[in-house]
C-alpha positions in Angstrom: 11.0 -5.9 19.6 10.8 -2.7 18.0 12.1 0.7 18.3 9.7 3.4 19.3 7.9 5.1 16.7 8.7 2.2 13.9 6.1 0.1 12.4 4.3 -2.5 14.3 5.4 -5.9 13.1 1.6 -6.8 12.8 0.9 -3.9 10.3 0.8 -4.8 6.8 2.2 -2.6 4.3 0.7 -0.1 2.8 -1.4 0.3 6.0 -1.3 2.0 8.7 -2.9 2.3 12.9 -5.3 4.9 13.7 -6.6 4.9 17.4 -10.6 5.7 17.7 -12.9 6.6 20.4 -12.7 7.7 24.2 -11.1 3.6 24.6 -8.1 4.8 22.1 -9.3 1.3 19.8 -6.5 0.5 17.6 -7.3 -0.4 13.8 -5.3 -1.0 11.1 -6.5 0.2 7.9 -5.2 0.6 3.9 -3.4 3.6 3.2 -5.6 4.0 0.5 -8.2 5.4 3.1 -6.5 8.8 3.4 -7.2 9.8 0.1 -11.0 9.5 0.2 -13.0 12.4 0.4 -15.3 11.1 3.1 -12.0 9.9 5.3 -10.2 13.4 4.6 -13.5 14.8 6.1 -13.1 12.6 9.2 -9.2 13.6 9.8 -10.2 17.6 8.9 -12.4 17.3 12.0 -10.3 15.6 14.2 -7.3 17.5 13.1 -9.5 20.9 14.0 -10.8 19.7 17.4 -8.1 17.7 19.2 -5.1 18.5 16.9 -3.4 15.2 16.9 -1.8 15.6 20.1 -1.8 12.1 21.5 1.9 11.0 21.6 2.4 11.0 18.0 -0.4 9.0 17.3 -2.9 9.4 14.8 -6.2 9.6 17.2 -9.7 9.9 16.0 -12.1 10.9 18.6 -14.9 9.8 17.2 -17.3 6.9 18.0 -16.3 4.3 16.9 -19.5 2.9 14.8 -19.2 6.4 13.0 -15.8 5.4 12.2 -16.3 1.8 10.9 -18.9 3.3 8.8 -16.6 5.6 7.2 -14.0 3.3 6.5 -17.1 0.5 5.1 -18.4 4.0 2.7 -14.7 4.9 2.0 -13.8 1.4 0.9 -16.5 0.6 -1.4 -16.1 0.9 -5.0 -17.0 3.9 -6.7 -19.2 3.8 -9.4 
């Protein structure tokens, strides 16, 4: 069991869960995510319509297809 607003024992480190969509679809994805300019883009938007107002979790109202795609372009090596 854990205490409210700790970790989830099923996230690995150096990740973390963003909730997606109308559904509030949990994902778990690499920290390394927040630093890309396409993913930044993504949380600027959200951040400007809903204001991350959802219990202290990190919601992305966004479909979620859009978001799998950003994660698959934000993922992929540069070249």
């Amino acid at each position: 069991m854990h205490e409210e607003g700790s970790i989830p024992e099923d996230v690995p480190k150096s990740h973390l869960v963003v909730y997606v969509g109308e559904n509030y679809k949990r994902f778990v994805i690499k920290l390394t995510l927040l630093k890309h300019p396409l993913f930044k883009a993504l949380l600027d938007q959200a951040r400007d319509e809903y204001d991350f107002t959802t219990d202290s979790k990190l919601w992305i109202a966004c479909d979620e297809s859009f978001f799998l795609n950003v994660v698959r372009c934000a993922s992929s090596p540069r070249d």
